[in-house]
Backbone as a chain_set.jsonl record, in Angstrom:
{"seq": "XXXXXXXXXXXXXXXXXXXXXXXXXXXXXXXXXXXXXXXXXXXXXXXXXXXXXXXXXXXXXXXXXXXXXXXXXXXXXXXXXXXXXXXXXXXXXXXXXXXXXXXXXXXXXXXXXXXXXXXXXXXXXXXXXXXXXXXXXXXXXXXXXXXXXXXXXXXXXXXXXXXXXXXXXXXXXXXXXXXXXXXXXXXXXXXXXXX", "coords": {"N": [[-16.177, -10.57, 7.826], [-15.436, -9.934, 10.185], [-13.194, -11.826, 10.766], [-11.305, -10.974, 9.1], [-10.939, -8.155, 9.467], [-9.388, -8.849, 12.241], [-7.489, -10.96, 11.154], [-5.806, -8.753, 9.807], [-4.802, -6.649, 11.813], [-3.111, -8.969, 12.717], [-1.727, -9.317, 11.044], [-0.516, -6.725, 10.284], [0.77, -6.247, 12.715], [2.878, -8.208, 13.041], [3.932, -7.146, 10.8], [5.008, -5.05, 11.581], [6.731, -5.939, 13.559], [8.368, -6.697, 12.667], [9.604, -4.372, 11.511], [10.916, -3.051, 13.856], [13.254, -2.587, 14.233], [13.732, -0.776, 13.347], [12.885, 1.702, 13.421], [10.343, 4.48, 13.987], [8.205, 2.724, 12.728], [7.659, 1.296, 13.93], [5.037, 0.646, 15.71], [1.899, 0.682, 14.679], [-0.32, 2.69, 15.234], [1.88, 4.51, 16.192], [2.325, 5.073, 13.767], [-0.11, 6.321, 12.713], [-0.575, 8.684, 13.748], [1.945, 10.33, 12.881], [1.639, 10.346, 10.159], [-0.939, 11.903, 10.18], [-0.061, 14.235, 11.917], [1.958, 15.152, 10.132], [0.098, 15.386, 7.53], [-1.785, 17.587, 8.68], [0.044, 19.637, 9.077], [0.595, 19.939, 6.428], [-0.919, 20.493, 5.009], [-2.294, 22.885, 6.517], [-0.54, 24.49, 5.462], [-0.721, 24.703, 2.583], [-3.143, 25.559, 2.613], [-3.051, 28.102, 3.751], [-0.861, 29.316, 1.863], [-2.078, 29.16, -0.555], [-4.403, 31.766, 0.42], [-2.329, 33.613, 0.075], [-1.629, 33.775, -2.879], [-2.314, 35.503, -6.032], [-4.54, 36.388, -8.271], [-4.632, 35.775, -10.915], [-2.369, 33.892, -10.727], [-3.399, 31.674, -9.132], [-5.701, 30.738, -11.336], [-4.062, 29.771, -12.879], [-3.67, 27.622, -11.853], [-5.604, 26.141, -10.958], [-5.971, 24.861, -13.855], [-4.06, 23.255, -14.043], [-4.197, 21.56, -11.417], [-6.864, 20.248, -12.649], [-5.302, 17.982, -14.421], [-3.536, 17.317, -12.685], [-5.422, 15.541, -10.359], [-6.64, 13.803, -12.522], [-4.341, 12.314, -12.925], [-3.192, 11.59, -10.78], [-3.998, 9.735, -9.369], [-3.555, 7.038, -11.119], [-0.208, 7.228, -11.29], [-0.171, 6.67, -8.543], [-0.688, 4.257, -8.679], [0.531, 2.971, -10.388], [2.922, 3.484, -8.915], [3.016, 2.082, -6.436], [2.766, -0.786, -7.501], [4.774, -1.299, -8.331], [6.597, -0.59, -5.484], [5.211, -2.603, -3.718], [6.528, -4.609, -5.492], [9.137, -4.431, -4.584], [9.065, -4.857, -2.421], [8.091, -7.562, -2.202], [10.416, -9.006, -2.751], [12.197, -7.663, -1.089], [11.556, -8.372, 1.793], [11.818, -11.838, 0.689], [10.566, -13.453, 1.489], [6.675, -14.218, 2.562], [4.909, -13.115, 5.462], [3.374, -14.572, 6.583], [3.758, -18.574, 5.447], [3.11, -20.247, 2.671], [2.304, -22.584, 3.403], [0.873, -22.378, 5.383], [-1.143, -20.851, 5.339], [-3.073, -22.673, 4.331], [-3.72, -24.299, 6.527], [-4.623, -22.695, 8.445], [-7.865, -22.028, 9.743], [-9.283, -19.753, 7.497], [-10.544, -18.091, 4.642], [-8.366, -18.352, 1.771], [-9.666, -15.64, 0.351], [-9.988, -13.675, 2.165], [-7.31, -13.501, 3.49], [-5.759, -12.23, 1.283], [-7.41, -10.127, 1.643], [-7.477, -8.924, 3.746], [-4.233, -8.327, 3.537], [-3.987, -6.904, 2.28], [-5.325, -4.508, 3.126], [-3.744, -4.499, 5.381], [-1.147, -3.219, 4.319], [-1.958, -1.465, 2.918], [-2.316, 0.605, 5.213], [-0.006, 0.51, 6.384], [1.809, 1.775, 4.628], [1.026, 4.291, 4.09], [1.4, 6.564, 3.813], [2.281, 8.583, 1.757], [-0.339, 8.63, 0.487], [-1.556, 10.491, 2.519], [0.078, 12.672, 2.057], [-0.126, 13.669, -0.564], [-3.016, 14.044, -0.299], [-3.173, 15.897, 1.333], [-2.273, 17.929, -0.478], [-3.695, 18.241, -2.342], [-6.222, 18.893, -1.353], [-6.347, 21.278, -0.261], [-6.502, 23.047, -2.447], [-9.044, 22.699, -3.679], [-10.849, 23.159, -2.099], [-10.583, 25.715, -1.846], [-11.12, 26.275, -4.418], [-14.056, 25.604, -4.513], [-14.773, 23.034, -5.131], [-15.739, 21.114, -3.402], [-17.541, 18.472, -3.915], [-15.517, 16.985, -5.431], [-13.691, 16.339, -3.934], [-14.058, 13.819, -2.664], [-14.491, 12.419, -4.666], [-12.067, 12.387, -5.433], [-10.246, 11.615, -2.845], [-11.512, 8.333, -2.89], [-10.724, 7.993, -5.434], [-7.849, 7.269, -5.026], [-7.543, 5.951, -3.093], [-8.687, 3.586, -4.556], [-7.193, 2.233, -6.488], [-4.777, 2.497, -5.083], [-5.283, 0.412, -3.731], [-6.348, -1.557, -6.049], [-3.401, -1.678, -7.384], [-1.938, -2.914, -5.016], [-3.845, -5.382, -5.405], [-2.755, -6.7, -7.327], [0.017, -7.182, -7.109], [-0.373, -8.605, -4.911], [-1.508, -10.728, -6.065], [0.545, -11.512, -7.846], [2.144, -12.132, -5.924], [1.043, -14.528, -5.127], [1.631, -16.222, -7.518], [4.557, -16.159, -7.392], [5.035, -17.433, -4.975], [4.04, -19.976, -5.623], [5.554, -21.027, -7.459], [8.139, -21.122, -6.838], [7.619, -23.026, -4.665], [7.142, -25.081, -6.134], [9.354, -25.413, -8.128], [10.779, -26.076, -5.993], [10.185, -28.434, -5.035], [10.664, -29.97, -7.913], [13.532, -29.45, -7.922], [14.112, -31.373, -5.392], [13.084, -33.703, -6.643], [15.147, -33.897, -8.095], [17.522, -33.843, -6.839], [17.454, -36.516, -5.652], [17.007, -38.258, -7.663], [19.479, -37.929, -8.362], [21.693, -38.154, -6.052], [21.133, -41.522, -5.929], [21.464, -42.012, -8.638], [24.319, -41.471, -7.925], [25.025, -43.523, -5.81]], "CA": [[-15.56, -9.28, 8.011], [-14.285, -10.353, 11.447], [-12.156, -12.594, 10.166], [-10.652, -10.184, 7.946], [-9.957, -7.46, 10.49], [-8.139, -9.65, 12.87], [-5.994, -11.084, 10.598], [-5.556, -7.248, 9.221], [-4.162, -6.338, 13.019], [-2.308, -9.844, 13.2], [-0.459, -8.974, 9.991], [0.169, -5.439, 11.072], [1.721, -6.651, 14.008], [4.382, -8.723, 12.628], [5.096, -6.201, 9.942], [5.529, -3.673, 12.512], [7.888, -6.422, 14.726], [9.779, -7.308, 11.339], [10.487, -3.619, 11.236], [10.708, -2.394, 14.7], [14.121, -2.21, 14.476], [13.844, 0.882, 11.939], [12.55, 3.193, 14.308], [9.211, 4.944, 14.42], [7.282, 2.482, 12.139], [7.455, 0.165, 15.156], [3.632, 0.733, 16.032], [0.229, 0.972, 13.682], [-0.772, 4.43, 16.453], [2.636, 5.93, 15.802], [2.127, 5.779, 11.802], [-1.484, 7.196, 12.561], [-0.128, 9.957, 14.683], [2.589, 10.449, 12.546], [0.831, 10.857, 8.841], [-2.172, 12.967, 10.81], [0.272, 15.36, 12.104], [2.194, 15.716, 8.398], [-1.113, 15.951, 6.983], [-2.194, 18.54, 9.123], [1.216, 20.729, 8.334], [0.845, 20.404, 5.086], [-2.303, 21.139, 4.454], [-2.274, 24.01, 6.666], [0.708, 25.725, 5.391], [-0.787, 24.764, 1.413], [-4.229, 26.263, 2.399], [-2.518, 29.242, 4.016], [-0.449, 29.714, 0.825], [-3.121, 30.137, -1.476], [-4.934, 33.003, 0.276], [-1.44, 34.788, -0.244], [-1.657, 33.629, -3.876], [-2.908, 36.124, -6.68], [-6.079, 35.766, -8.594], [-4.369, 34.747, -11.724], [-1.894, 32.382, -10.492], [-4.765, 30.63, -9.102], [-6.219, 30.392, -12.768], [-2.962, 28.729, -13.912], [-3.331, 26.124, -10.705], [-7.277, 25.404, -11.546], [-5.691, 24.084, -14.935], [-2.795, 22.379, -13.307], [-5.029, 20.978, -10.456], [-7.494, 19.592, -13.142], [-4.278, 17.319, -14.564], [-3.103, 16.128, -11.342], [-6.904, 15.296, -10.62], [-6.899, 12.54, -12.881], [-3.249, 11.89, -13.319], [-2.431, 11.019, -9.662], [-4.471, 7.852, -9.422], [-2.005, 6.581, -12.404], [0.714, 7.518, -10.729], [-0.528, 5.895, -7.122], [-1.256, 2.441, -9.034], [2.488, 2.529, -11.018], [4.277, 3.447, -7.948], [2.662, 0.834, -4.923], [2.795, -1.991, -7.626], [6.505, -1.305, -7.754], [6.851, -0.67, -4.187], [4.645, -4.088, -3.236], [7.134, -5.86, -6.001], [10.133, -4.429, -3.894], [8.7, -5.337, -0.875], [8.08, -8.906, -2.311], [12.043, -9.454, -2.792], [13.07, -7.101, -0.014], [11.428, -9.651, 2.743], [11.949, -12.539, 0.898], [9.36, -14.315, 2.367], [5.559, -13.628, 3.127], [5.035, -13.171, 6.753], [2.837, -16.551, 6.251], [4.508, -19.257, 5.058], [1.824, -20.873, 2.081], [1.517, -23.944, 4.024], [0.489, -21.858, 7.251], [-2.255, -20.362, 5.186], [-3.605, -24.076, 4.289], [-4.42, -25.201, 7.67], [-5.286, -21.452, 9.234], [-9.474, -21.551, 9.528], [-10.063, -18.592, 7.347], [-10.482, -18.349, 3.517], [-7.924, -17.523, 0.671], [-9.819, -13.815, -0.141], [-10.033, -12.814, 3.463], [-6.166, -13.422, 3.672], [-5.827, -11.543, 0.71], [-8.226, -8.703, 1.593], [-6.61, -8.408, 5.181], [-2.552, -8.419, 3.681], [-3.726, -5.504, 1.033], [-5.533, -3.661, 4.245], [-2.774, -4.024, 6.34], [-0.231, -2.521, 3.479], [-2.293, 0.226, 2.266], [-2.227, 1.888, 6.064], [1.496, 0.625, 6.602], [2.1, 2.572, 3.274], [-0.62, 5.314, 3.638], [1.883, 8.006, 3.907], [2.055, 9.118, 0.423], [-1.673, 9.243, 0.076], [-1.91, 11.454, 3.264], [0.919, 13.967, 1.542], [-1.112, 13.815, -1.719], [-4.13, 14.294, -0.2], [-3.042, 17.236, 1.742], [-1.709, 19.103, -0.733], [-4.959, 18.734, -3.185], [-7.635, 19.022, -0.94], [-6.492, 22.836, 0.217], [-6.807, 23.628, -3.575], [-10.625, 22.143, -4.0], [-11.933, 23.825, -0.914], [-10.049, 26.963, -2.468], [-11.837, 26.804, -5.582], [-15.306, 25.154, -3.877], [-14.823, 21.49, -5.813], [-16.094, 20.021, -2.4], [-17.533, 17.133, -4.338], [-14.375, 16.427, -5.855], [-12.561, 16.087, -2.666], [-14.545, 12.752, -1.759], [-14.026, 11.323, -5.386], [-10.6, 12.425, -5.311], [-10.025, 10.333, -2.087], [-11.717, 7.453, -3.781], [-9.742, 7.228, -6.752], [-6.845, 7.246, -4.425], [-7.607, 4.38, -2.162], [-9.054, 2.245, -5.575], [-5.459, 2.888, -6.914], [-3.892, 1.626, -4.066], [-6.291, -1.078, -3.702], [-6.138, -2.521, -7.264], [-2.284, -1.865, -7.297], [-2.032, -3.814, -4.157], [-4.443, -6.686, -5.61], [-1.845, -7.161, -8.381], [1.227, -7.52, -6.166], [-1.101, -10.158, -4.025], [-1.158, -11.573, -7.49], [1.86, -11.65, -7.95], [3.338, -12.9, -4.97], [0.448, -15.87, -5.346], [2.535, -17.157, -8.144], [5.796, -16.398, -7.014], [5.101, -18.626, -3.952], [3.671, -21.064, -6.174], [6.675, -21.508, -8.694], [9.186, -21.415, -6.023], [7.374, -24.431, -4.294], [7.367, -26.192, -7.727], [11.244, -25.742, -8.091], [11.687, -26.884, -4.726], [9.724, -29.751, -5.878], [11.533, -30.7, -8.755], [15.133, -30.07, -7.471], [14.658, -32.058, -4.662], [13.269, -35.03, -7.337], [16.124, -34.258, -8.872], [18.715, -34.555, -5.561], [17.031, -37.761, -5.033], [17.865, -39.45, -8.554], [21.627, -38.158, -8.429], [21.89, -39.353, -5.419], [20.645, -42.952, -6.142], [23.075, -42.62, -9.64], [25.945, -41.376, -7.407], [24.986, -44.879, -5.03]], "C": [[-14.729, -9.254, 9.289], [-13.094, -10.636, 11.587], [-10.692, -11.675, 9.659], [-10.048, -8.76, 8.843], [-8.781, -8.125, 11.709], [-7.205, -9.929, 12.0], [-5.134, -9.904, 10.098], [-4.449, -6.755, 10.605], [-3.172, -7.69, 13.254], [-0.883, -9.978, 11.696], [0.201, -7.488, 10.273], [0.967, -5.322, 12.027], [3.118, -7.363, 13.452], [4.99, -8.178, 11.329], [5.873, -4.887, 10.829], [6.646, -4.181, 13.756], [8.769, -6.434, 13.59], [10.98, -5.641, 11.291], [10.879, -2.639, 12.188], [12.212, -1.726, 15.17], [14.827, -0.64, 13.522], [13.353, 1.987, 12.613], [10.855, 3.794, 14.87], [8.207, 3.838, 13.713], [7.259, 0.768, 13.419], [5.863, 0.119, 15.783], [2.802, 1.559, 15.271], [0.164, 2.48, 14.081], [0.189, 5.477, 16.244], [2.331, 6.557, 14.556], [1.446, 6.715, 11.812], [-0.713, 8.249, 13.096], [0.704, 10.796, 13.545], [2.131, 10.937, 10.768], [-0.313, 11.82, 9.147], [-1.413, 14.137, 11.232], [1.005, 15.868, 10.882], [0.97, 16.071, 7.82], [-2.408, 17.335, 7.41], [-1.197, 20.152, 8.677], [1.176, 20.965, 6.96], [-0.649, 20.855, 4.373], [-3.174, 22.764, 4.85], [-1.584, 25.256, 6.087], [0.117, 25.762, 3.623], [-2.277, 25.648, 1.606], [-3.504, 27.861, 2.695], [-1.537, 30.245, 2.987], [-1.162, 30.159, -0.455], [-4.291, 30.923, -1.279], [-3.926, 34.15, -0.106], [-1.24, 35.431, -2.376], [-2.726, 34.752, -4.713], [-3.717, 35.542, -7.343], [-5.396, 34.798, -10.32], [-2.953, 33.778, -11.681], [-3.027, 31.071, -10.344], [-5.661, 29.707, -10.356], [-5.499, 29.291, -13.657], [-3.024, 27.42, -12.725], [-4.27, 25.333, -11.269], [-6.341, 24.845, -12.521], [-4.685, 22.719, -14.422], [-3.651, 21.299, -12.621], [-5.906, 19.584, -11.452], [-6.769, 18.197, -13.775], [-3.563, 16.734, -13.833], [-4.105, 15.169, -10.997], [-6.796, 13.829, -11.048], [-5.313, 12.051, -13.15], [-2.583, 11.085, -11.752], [-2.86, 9.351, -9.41], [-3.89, 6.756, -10.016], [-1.305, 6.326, -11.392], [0.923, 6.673, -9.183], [-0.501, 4.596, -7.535], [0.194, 2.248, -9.622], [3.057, 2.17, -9.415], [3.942, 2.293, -6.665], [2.84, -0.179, -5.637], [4.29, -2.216, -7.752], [6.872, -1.447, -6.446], [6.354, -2.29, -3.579], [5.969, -4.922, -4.326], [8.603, -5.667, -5.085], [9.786, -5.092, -2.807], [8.622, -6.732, -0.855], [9.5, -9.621, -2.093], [12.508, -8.962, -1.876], [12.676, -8.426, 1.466], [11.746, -11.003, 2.343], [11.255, -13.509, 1.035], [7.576, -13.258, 2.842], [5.858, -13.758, 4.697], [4.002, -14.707, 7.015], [3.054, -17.372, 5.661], [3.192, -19.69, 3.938], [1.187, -21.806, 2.488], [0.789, -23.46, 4.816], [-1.293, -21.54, 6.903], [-3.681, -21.989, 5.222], [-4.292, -24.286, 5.328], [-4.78, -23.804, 9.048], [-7.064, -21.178, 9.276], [-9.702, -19.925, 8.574], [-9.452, -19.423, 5.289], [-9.367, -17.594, 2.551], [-8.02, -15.781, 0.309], [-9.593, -13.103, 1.266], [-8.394, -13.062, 3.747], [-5.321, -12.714, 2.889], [-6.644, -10.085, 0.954], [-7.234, -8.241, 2.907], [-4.82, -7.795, 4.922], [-2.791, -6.88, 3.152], [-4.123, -4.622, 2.289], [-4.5, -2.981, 5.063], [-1.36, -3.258, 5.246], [-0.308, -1.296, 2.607], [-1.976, 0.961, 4.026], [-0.336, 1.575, 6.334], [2.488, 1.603, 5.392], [1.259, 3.681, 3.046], [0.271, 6.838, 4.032], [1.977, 9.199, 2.749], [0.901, 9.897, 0.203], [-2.349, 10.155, 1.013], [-1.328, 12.937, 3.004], [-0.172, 14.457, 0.415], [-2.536, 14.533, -0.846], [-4.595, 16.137, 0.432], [-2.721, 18.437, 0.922], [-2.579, 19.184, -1.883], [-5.714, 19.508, -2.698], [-7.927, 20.62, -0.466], [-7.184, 23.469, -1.185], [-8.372, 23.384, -4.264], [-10.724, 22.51, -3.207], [-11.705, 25.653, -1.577], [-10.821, 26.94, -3.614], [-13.607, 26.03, -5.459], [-15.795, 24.28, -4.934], [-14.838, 20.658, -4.768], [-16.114, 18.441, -2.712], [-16.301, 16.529, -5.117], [-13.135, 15.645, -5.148], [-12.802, 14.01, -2.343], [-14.318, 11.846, -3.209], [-12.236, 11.212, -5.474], [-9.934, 11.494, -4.478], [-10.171, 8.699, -2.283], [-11.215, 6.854, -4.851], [-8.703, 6.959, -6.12], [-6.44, 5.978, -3.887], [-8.191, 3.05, -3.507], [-7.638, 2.074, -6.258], [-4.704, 2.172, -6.722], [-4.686, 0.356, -3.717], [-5.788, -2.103, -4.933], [-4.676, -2.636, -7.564], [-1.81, -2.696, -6.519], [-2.83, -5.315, -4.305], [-3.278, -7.218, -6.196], [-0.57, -7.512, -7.703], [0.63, -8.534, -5.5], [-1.011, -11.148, -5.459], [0.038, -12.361, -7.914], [2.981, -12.486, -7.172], [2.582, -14.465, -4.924], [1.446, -16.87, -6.178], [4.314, -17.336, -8.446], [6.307, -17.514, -6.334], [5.341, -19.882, -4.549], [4.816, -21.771, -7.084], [7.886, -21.673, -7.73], [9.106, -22.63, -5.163], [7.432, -25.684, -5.4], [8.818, -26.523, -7.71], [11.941, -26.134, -6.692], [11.702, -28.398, -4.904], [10.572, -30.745, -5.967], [12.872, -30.357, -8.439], [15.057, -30.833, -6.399], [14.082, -33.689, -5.168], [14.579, -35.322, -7.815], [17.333, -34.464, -8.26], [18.662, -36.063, -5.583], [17.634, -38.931, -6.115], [19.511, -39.13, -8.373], [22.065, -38.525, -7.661], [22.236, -40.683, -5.633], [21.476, -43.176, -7.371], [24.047, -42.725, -9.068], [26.098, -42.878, -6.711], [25.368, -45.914, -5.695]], "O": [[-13.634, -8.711, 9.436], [-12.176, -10.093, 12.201], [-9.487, -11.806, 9.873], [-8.862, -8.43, 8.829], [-7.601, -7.815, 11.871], [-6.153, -9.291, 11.965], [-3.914, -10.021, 9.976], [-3.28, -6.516, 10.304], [-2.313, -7.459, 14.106], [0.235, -10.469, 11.54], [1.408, -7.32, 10.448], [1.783, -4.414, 12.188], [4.247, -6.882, 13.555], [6.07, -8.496, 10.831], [6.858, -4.162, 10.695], [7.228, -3.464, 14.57], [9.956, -6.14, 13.732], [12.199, -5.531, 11.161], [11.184, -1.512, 11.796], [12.432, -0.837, 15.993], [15.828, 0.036, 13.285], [13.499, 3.147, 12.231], [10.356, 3.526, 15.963], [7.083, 4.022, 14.18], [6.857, -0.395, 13.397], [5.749, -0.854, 16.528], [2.873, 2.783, 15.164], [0.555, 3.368, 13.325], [-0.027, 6.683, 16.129], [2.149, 7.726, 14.216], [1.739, 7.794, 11.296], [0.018, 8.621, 12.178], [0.241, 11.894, 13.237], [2.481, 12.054, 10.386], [-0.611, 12.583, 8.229], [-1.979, 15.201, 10.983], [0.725, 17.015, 10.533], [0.838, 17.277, 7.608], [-3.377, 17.8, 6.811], [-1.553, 21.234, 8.208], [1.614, 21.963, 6.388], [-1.061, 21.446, 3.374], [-3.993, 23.456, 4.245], [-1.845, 26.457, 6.149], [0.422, 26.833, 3.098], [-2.533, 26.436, 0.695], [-3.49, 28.689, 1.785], [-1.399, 31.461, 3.117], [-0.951, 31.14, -1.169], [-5.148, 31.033, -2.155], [-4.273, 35.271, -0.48], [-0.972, 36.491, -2.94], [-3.839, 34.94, -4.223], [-3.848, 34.321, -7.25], [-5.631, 33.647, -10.688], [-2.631, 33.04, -12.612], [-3.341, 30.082, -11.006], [-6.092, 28.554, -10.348], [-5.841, 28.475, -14.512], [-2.39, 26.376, -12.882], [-4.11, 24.267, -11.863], [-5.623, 24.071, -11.888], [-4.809, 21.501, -14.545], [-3.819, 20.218, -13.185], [-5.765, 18.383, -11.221], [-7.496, 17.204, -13.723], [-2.942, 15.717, -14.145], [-3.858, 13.988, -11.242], [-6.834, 12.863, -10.286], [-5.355, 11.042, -13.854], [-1.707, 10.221, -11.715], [-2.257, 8.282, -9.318], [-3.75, 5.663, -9.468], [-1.554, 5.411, -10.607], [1.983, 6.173, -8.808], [-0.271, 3.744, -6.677], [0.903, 1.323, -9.228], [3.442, 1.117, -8.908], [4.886, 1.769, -6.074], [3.175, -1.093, -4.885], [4.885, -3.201, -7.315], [7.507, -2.464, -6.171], [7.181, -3.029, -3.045], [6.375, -5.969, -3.821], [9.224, -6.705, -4.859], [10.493, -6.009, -2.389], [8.952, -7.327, 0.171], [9.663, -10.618, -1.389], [13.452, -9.62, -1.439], [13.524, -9.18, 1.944], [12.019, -11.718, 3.308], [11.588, -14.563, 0.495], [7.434, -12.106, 3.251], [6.83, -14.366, 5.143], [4.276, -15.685, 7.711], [2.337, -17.181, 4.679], [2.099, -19.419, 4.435], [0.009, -22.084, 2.263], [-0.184, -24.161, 5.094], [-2.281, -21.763, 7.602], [-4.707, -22.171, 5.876], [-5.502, -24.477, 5.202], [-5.088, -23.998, 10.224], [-7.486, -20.113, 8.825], [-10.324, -19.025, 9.138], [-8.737, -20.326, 4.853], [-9.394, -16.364, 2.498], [-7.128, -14.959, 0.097], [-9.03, -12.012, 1.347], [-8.269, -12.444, 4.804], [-4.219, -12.419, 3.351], [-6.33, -9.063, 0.344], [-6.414, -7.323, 2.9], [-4.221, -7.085, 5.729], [-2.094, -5.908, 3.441], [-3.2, -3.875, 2.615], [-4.288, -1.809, 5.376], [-0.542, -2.68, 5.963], [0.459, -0.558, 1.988], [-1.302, 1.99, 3.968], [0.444, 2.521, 6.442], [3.664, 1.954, 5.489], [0.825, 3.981, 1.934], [-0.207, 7.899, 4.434], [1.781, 10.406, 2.892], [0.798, 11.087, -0.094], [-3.436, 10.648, 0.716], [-1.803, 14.0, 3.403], [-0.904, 15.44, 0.532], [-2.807, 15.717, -1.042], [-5.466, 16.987, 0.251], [-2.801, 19.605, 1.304], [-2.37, 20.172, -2.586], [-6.026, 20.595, -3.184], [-9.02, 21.164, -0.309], [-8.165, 24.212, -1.146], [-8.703, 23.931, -5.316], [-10.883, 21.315, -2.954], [-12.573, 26.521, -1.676], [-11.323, 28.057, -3.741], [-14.27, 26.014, -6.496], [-16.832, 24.477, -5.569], [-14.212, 19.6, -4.818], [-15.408, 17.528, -2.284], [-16.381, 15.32, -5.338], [-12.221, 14.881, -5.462], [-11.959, 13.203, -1.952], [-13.996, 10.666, -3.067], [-11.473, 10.248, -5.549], [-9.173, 10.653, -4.957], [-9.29, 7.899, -1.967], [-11.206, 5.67, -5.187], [-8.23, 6.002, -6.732], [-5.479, 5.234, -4.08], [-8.079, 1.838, -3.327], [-7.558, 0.846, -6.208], [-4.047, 1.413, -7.435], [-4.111, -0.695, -3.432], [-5.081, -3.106, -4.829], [-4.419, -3.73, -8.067], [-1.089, -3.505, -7.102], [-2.573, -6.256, -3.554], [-2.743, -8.179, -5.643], [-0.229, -8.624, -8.106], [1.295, -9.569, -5.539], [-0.385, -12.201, -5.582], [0.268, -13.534, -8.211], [4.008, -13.105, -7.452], [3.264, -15.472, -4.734], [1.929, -17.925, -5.769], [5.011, -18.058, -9.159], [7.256, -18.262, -6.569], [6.256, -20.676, -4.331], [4.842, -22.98, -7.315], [8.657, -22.575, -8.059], [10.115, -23.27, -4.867], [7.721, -26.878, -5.316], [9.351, -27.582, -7.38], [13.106, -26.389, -6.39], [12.599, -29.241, -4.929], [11.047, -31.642, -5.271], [13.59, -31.285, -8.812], [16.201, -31.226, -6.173], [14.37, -34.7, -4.527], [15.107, -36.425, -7.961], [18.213, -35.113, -8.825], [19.674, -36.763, -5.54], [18.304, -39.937, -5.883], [20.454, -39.916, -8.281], [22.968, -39.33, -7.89], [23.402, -41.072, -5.565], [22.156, -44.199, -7.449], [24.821, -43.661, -9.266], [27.14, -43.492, -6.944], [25.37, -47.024, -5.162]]}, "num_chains": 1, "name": "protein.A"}
């Protein structure tokens, strides 16, 4: 578990140098700061909106509510495995080369558990909007316990969406080292015909 947080903060770090030239997402502390104070605005101004709210609007939300409920978790697992496949082509490159991982003391899953860690909070802005703008409506209708599975489905979501993109980029790596492979067998004979 050691293991696995360090490398979690040593990948966070060089996603946050890769993109420091973008502005605020230049430091882990700002994000936090920065999704904690949205999530505070919006959750204040959505709780504060439905004491203004009438009794049967409310009735038509409960229904609504119950359909987001289980529909957002969906929705969280589509959209991050898209986002992780952009993110695969937008860098280009892992921030660890495959060889690097090879001869780094730690294991395969813990380099995997640490990349998805560090890309759910570098990406945890969504699920702090979302979260804010349920959780007023379950304290509003006193679905406490709902709040804590609600969060749960959220982060498994983004978890298992995020496995699949680690997936993904496993055999991206892997096929792109193959075709390096074989075109550079295949430099080598045309070469030696061209000679």
């Amino acid at each position: 578990m050691k293991k696995i947080l360090l490398l979690t903060i040593v990948i966070l770090k060089g996603i946050t140098r890769k993109n420091s030239r973008k502005g605020l997402s230049s430091d882990p502390k700002i994000i936090l700061f920065i999704n904690l104070v949205i999530f505070l605005l919006i959750f204040s101004s959505v709780y504060l909106a439905l004491s203004i709210l009438k009794e049967e609007t409310l009735i038509t939300a409960r229904s609504a509510l119950n359909e987001l409920i289980i529909n957002i978790p969906f929705f969280i697992f589509i959209m991050f495995i898209l986002v992780g496949i952009l993110l695969i082509f937008e860098t280009g490159e892992s921030i660890f080369d495959v060889e690097t991982i090879n001869w780094i003391p730690i294991k395969p899953y813990e380099y995997v558990v640490s990349s998805i860690i560090s890309t759910m909070y570098i990406y945890s802005f969504p699920l702090f909007i979302l979260t804010a703008l349920i959780i007023p409506f379950l304290i509003k209708f006193q679905a406490f316990f709902l709040i804590l599975i609600f969060i749960l489905a959220l982060l498994s979501s983004k978890f298992m969406a995020l496995l699949f993109v680690e997936i993904i980029k496993i055999f991206l790596e892997a096929s792109f080292s193959k075709i390096k492979r074989i075109k550079g067998k295949y430099l080598i004979n045309f070469r030696l015909f061209l000679i």
